[in-house]
TITORNU-538076 format. One record per residue (C-alpha): residue in one letter; residue number from 1; z, y, x. Coordinates in steps of 0.05 Angstrom, whole numbers, padded with zeros to 5 digits. Example, Ala and Ser with C-alpha at 12.3 -4.5 7.8 and 13.67 -1.06 7.14 Angstrom:
% TITORNU-538076
rest,nr,zz,yy,xx
A,1,00156,-00090,00246
S,2,00143,-00021,00273
//
This chain:
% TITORNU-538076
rest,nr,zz,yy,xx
X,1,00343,00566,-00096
X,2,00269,00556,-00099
X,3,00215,00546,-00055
X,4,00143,00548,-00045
X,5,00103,00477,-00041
X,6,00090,00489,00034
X,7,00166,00485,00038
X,8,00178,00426,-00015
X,9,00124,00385,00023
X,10,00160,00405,00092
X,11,00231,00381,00061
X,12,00209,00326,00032
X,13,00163,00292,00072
X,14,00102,00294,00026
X,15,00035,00321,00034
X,16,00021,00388,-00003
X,17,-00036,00354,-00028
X,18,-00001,00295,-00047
X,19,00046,00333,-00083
X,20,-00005,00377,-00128
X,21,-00030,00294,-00142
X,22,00032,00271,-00166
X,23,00040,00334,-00206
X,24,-00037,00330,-00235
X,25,-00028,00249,-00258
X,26,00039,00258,-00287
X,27,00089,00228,-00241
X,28,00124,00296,-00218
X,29,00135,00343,-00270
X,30,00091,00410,-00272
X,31,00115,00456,-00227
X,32,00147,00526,-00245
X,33,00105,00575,-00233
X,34,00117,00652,-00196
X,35,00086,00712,-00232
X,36,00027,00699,-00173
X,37,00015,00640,-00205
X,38,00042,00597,-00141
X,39,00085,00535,-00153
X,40,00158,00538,-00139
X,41,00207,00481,-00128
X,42,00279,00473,-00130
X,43,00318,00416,-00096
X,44,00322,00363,-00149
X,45,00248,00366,-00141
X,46,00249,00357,-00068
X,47,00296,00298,-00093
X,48,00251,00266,-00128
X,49,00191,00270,-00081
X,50,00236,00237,-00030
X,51,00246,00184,-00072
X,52,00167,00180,-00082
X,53,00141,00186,-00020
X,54,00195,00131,00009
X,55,00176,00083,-00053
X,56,00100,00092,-00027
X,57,00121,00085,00049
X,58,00144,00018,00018
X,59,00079,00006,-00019
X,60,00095,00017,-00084
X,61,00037,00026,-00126
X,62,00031,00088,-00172
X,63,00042,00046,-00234
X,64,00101,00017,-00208
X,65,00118,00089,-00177
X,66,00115,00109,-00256
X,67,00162,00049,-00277
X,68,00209,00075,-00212
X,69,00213,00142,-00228
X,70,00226,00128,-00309
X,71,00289,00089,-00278
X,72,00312,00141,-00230
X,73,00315,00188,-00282
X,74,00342,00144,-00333
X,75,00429,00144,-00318
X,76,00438,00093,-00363
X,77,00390,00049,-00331
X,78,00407,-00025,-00325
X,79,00401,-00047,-00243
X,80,00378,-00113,-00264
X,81,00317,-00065,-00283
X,82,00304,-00039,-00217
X,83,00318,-00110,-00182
X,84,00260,-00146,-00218
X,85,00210,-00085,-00203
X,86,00228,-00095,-00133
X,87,00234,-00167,-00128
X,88,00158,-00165,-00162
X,89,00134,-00124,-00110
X,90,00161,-00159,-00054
X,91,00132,-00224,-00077
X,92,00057,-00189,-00073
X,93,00082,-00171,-00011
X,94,00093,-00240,00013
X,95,00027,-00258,-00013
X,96,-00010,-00210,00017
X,97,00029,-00229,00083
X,98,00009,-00298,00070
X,99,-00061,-00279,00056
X,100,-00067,-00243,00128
X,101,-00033,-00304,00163
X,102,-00080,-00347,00145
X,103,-00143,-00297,00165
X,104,-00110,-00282,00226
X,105,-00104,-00363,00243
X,106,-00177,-00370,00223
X,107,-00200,-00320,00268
X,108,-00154,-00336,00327
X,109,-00196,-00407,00320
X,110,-00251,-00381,00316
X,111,-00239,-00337,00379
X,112,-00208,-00406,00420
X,113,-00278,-00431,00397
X,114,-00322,-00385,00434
X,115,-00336,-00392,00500
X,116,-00345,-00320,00506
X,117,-00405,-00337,00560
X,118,-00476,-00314,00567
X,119,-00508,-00361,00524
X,120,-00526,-00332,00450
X,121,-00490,-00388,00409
X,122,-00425,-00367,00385
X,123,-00373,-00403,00331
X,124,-00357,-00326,00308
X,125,-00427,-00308,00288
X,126,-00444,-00381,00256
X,127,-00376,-00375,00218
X,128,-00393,-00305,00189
X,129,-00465,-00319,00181
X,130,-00452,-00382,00143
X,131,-00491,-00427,00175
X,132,-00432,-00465,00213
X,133,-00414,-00536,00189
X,134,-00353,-00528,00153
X,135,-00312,-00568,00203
X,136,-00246,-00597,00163
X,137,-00197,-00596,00215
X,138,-00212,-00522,00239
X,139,-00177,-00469,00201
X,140,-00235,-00421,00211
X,141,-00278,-00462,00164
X,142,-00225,-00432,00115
X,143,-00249,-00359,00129
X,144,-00312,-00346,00094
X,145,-00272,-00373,00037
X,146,-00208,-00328,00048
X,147,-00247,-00268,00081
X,148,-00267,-00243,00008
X,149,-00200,-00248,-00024
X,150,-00158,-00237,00036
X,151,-00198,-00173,00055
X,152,-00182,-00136,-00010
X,153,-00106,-00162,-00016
X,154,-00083,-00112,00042
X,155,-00099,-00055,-00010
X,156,-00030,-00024,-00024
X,157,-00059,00035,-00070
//
């Protein structure tokens, strides 16, 4: 049984857009293709964008998405394989968690700081402007240098 992308995205939980993507870089293979030129899918390839989309819903990167999908195809694939990809990712993923506990800390100082009153001076605005005292046993002297690093780490491709 085939079926139209409209119906593979609907089954599988992935964009239509999404799916022409995946099939454009190389991670899907190229759809077959009616006499009208429209792309037709069967149900291993419903399969396999369920896999996808759930490895992305996990934040699997597309490189790691091609490394996944090499594996899933591969029967004689060795689990260890699989258990190190995933162990990798979860460690960024710990990292990045780590990363956004400490930005959250230094802002919830930062916050406790302010008096949140009428008068203009404000720990918040110092702190991001950079002209604060870095004060050593506040954890929001910590942000301007986290901020920068921290800010990009949630990226999850």
């Amino acid at each position: 049984m085939t079926m139209t992308i409209g119906d593979a995205s609907e089954q599988s939980g992935v964009p239509v857009k999404t799916i022409r993507y995946y099939e454009q870089i190389g991670l899907i293979n190229e759809a077959s293709r009616e006499p009208n030129l429209y792309r037709t899918y069967n149900a291993g390839d419903v399969a396999m964008l369920r896999f996808i989309g759930r490895a992305r819903r996990l934040g699997f990167s597309i490189e790691d998405l091609r490394s996944l999908v090499a594996l899933y195809r591969d029967r004689a694939r060795s689990s260890r394989d699989v258990k190190m990809l995933a162990s990798q990712h979860l460690t960024q993923i710990e990292q990045k968690i780590a990363e956004l506990q400490s930005l959250r800390n230094a802002l919830a100082d930062l916050i406790k700081r302010c008096k949140g009153d009428h008068r203009p001076d404000c720990p918040i605005i110092d702190d991001l402007g950079g002209t604060s005292e870095p004060a050593t046993e506040h954890p929001a002297s910590q942000l301007r240098h986290t901020t920068s690093a921290a800010l990009q780490a949630p990226h999850f491709d």
